[in-house]
C-alpha atoms as an extended CHARMM CRD file, in Angstrom:
* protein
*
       191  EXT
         1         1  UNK       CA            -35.4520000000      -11.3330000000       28.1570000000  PROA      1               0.0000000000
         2         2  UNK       CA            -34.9930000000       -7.6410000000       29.4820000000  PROA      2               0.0000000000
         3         3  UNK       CA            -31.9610000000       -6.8450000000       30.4910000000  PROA      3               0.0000000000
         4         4  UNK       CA            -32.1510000000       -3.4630000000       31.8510000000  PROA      4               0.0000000000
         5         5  UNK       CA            -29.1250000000       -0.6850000000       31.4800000000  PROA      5               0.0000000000
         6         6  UNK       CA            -26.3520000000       -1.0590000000       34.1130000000  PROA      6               0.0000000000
         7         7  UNK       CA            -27.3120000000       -4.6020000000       35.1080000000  PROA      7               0.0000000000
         8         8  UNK       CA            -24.5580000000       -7.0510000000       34.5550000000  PROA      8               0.0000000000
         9         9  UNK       CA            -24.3560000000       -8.8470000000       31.5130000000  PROA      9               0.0000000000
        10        10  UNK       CA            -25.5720000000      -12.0730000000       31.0430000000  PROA      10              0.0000000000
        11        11  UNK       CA            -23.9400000000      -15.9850000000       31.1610000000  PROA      11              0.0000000000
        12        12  UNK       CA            -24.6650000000      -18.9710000000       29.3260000000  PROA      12              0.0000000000
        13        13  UNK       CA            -27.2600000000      -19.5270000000       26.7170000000  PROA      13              0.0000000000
        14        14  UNK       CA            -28.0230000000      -15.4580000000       27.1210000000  PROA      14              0.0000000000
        15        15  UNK       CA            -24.3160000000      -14.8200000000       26.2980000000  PROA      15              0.0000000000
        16        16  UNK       CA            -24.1330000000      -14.2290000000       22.6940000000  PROA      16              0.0000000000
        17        17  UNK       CA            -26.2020000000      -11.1500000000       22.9950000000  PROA      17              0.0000000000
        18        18  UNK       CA            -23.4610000000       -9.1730000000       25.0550000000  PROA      18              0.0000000000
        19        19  UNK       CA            -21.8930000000       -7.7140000000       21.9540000000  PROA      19              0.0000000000
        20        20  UNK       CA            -25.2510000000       -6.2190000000       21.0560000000  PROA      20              0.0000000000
        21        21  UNK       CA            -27.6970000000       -3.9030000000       22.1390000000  PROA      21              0.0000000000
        22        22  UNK       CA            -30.8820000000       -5.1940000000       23.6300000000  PROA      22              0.0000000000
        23        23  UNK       CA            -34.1920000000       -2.7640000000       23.5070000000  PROA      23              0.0000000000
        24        24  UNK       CA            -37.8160000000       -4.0340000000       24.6060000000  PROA      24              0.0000000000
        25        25  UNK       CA            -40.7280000000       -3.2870000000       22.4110000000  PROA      25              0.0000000000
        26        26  UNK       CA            -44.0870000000       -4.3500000000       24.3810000000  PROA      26              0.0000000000
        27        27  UNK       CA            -42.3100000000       -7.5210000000       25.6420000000  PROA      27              0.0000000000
        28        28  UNK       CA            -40.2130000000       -7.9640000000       23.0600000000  PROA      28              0.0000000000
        29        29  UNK       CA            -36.7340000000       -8.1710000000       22.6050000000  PROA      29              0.0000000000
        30        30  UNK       CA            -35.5910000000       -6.7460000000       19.7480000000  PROA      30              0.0000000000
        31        31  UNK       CA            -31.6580000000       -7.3420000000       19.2430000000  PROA      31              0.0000000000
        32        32  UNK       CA            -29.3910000000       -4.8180000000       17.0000000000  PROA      32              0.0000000000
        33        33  UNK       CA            -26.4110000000       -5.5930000000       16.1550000000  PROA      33              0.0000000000
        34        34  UNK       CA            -23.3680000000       -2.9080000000       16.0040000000  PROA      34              0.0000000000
        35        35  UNK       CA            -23.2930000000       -3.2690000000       11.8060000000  PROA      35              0.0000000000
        36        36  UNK       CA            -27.4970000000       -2.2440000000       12.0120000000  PROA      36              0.0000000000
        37        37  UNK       CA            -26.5200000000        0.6660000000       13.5590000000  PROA      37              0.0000000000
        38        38  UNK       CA            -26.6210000000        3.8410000000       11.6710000000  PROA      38              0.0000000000
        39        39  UNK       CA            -22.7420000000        5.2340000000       11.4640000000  PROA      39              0.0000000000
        40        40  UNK       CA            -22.5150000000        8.9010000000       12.1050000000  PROA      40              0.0000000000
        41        41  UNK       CA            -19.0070000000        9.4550000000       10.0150000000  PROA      41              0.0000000000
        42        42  UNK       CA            -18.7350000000       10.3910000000        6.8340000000  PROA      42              0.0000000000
        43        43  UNK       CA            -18.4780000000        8.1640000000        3.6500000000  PROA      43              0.0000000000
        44        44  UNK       CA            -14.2960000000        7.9480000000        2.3100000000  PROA      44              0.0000000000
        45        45  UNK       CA            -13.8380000000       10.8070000000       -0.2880000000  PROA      45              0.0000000000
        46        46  UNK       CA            -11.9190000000        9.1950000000       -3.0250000000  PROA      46              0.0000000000
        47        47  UNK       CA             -9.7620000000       11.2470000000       -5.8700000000  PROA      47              0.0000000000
        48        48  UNK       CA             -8.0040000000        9.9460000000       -8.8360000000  PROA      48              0.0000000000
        49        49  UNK       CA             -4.4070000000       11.8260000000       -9.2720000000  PROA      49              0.0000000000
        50        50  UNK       CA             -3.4350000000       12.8180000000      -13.1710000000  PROA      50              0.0000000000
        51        51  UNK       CA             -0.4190000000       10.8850000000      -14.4540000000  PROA      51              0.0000000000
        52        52  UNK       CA              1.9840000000       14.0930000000      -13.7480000000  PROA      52              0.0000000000
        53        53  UNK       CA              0.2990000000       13.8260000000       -9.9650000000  PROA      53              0.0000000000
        54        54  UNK       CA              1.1160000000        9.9010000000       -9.5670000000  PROA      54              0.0000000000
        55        55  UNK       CA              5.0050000000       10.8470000000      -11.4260000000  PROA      55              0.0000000000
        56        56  UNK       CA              6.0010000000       13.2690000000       -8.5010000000  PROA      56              0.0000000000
        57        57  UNK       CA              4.4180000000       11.1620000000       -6.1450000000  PROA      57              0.0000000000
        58        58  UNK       CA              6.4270000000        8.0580000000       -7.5580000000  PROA      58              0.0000000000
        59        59  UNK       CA              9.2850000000       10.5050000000       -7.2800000000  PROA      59              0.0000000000
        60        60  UNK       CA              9.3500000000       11.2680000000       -3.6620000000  PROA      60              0.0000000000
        61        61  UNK       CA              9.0670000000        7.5350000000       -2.4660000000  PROA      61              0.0000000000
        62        62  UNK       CA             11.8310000000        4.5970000000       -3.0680000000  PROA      62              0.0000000000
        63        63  UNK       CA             10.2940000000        2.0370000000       -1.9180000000  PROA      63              0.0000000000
        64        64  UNK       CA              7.0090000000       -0.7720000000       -3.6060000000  PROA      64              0.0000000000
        65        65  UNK       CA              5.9150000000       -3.9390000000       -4.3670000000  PROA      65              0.0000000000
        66        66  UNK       CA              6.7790000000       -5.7000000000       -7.7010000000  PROA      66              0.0000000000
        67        67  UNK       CA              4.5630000000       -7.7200000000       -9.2330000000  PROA      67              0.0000000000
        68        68  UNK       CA              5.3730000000      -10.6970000000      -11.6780000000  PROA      68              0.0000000000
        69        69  UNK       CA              4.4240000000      -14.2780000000      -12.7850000000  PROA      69              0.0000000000
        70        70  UNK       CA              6.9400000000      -17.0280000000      -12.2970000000  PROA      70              0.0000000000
        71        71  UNK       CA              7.0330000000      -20.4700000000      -13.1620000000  PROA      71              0.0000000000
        72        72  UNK       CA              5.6860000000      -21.0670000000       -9.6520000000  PROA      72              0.0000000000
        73        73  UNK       CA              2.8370000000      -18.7800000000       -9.9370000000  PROA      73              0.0000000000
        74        74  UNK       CA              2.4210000000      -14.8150000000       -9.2320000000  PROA      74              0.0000000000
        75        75  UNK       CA              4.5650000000      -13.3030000000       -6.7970000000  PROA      75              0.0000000000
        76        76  UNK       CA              4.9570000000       -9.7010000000       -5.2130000000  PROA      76              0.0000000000
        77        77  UNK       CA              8.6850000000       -8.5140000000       -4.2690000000  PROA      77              0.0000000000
        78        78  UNK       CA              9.1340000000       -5.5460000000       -1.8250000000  PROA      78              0.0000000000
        79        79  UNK       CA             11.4920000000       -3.6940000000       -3.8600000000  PROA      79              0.0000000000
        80        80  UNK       CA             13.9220000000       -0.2970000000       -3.8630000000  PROA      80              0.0000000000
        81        81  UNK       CA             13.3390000000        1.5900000000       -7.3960000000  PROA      81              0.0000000000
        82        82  UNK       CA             13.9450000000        5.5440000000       -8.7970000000  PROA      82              0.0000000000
        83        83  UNK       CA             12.2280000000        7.7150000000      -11.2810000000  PROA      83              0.0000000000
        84        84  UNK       CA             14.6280000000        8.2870000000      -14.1920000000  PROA      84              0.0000000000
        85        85  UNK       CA             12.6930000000       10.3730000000      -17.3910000000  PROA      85              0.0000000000
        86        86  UNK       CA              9.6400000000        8.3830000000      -18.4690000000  PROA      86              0.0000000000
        87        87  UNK       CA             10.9640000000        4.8810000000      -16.3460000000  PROA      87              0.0000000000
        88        88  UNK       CA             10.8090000000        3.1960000000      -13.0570000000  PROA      88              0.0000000000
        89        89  UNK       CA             14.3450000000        1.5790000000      -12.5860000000  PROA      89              0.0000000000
        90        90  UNK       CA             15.4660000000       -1.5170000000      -10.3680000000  PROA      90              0.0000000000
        91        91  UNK       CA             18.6320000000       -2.4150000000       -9.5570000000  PROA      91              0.0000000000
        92        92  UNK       CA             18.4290000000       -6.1360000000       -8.3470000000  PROA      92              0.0000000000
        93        93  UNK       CA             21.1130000000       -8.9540000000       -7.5800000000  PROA      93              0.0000000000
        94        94  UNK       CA             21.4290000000      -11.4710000000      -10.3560000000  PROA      94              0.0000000000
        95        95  UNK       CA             20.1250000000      -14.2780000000       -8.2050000000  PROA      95              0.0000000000
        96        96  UNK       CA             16.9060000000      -12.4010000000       -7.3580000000  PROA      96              0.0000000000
        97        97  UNK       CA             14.0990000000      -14.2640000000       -9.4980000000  PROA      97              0.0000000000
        98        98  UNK       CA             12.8350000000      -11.2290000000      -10.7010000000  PROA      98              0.0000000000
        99        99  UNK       CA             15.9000000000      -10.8490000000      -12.8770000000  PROA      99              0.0000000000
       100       100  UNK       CA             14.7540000000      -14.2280000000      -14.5940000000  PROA      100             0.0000000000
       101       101  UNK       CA             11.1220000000      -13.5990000000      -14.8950000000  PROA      101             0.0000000000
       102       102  UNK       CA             10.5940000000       -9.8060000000      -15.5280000000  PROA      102             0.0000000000
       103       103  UNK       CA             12.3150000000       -8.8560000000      -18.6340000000  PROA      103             0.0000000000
       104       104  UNK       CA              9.8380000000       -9.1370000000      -21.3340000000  PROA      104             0.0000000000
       105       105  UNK       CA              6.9330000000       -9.8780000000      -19.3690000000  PROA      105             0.0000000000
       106       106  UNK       CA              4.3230000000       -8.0550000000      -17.7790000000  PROA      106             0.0000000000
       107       107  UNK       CA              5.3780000000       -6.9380000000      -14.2390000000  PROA      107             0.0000000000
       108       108  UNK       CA              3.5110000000       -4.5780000000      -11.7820000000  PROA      108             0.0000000000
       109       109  UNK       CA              4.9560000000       -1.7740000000       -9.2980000000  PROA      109             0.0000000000
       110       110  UNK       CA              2.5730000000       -0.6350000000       -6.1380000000  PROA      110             0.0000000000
       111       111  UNK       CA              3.7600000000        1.9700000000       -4.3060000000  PROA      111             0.0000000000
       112       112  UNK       CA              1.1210000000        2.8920000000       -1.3680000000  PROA      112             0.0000000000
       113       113  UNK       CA              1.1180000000        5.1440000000        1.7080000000  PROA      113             0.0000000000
       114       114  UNK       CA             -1.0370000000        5.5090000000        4.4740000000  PROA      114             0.0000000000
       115       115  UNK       CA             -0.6490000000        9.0540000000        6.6060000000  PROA      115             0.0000000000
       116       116  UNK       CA             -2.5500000000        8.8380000000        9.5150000000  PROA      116             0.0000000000
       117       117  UNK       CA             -1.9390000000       12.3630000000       10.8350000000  PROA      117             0.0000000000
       118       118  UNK       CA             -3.8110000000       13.7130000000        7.0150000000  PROA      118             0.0000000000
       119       119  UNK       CA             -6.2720000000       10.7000000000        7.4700000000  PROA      119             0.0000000000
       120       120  UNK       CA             -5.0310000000        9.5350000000        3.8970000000  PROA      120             0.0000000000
       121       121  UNK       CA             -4.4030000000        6.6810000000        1.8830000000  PROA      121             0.0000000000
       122       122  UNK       CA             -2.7990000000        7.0130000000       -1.6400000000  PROA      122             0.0000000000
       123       123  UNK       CA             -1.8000000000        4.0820000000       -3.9550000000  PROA      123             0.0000000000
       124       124  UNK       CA             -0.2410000000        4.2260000000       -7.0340000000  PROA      124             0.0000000000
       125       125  UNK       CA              0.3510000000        1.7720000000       -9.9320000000  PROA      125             0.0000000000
       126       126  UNK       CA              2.7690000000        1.5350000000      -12.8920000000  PROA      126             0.0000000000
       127       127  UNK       CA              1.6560000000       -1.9330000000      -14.9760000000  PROA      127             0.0000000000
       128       128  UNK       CA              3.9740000000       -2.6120000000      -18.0890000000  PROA      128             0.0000000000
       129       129  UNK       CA              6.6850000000       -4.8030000000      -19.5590000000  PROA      129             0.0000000000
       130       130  UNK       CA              9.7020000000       -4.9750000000      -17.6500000000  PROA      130             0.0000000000
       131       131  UNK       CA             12.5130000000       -4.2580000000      -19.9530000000  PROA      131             0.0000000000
       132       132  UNK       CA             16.7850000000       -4.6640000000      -19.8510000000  PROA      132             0.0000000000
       133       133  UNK       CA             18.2820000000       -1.5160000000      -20.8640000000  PROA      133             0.0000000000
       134       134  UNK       CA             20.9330000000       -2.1730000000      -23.2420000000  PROA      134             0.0000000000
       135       135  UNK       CA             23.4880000000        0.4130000000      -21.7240000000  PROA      135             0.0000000000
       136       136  UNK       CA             23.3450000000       -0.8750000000      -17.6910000000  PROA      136             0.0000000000
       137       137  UNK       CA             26.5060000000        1.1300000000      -16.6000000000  PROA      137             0.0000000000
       138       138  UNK       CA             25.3450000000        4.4900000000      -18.0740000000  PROA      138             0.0000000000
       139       139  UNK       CA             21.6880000000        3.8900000000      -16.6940000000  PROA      139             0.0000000000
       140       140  UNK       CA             23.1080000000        3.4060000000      -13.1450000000  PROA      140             0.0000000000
       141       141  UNK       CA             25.2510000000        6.1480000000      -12.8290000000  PROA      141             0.0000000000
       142       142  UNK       CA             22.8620000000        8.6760000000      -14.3300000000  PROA      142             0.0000000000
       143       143  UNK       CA             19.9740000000        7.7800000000      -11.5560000000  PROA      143             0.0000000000
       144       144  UNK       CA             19.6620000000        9.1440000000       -7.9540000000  PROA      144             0.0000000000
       145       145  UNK       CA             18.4270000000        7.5480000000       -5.2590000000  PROA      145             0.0000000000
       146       146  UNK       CA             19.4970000000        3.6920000000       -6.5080000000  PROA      146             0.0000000000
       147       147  UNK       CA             20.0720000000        0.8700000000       -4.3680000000  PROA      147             0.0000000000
       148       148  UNK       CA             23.2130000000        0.3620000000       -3.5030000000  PROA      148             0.0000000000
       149       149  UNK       CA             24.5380000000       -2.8120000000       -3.0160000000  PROA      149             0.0000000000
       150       150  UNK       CA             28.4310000000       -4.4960000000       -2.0550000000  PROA      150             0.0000000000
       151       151  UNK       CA             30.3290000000       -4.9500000000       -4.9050000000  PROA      151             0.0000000000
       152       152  UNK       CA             30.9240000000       -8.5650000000       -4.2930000000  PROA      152             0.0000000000
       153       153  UNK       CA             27.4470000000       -8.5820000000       -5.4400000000  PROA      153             0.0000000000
       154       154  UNK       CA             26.8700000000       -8.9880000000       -9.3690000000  PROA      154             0.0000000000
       155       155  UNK       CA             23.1670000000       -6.7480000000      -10.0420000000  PROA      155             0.0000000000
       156       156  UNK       CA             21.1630000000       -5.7670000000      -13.0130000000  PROA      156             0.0000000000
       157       157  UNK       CA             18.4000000000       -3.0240000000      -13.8210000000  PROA      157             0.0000000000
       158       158  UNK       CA             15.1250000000       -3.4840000000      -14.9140000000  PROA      158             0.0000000000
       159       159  UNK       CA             12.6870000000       -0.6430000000      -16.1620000000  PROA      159             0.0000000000
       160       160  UNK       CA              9.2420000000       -0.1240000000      -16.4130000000  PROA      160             0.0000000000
       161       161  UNK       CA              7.8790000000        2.7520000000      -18.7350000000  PROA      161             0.0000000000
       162       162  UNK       CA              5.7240000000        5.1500000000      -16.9760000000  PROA      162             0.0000000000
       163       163  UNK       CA              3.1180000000        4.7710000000      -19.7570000000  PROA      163             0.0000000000
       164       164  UNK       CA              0.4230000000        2.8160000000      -17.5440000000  PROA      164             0.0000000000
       165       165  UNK       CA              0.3550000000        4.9610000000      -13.9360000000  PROA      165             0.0000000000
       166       166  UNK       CA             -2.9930000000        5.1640000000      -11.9750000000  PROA      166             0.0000000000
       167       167  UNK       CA             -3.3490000000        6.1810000000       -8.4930000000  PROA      167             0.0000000000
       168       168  UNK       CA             -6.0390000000        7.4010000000       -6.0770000000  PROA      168             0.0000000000
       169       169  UNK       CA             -5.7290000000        8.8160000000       -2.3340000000  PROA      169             0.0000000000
       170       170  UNK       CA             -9.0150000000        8.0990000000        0.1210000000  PROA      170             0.0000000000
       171       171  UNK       CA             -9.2790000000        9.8610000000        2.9320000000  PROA      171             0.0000000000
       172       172  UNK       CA            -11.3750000000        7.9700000000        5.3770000000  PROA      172             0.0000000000
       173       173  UNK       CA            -11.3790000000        9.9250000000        9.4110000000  PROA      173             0.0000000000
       174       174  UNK       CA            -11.4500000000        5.6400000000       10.2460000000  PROA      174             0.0000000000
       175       175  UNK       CA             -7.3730000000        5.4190000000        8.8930000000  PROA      175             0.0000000000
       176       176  UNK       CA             -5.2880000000        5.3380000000       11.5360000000  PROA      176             0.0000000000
       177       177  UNK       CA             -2.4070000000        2.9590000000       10.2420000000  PROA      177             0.0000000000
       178       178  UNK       CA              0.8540000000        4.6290000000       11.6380000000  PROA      178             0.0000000000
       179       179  UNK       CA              2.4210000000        6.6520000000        8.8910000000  PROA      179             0.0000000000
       180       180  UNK       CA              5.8400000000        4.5330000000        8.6390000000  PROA      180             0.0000000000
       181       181  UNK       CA              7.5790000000        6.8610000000        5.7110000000  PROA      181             0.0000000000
       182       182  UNK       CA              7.3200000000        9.8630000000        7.8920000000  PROA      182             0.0000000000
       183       183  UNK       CA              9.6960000000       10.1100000000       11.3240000000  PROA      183             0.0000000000
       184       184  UNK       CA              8.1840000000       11.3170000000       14.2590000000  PROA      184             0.0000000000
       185       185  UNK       CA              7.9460000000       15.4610000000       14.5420000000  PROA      185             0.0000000000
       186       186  UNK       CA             10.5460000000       15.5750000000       17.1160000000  PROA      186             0.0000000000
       187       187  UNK       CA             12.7640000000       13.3450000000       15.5180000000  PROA      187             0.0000000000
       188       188  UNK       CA             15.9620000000       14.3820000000       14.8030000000  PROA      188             0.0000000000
       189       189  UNK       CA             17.1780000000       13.9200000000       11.1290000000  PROA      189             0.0000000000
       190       190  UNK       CA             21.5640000000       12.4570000000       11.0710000000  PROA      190             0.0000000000
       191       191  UNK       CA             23.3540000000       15.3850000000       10.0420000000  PROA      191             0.0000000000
């Protein structure tokens, strides 16, 4: 069947051809599909940051997801965390599970960002044991940038050493995720 350019698109049993492109070869119809066709954009560029690239990157964001294994299976925890030295610290309320399950145990922090005005996509990831340190009070004044929380609320830290970082950033001209760490340029920052 020959359907020729500007004619409407067909019904029924002919339907399932409207999301691809019909050509005729000597009475032939020869359907191509939108993934057959050749794409005209360039390939992702991917680059692997060092470990001091993936540190001040860590550095500049507060926010990732924890991962850890609980009795229940693996789980993934958005969480709020700062750079202090060589760790990643977490303050978290005592009745948060990761409190239970993280000390001791291999846990996982993924901090990504996707900037759609640079076309970019960078993800980096700190895998380690997640350790109690023995002086909590010290540790928690001595780091910007914590989570605060009320003080009716009883919380403890957790680190993770900064001895297992990888990251990458792709930039792909496809990524258009709204950037949601950066405000709007006319946005006016609270004095």
């Amino acid at each position: 069947m020959f359907i020729p350019e500007g004619s409407p698109r067909p019904f029924g049993e002919d339907a399932d051809h409207s999301a691809h492109s019909l050509k005729q070869s000597r009475n032939q119809v020869i359907v191509v599909s939108p993934a057959d066709r050749p794409s005209l954009r360039p390939p992702p560029t991917s680059r692997r940051l060092s470990s001091a690239e993936c540190r001040a990157w860590l550095g500049q964001r507060s926010q990732g997801r924890l991962g850890h294994l609980t009795g229940r299976g693996p789980r993934s925890t958005v969480v709020g965390y700062a750079v202090a030295d060589d760790q990643i610290v977490f303050r978290l309320p005592e009745y948060n599970e990761i409190c239970q399950y993280a000390p001791g145990r291999p846990i996982t922090l993924s901090v990504s960002r996707a900037a759609a005005s640079t076309h970019a996509r960078t993800e980096v990831v700190v895998t380690g044991v997640g350790l109690v340190p023995e002086h909590q009070e010290n540790l928690g004044e001595a780091v910007d940038h914590l989570e605060v929380w009320p003080p009716s609320v009883s919380t403890h830290l957790i680190c993770l050493d900064l001895t297992q970082v990888e990251g990458n950033t792709v930039v792909d001209d496809e990524l258009s995720a709204p950037d949601a760490a950066e405000p709007p340029a006319d946005a006016v920052e609270p004095g």
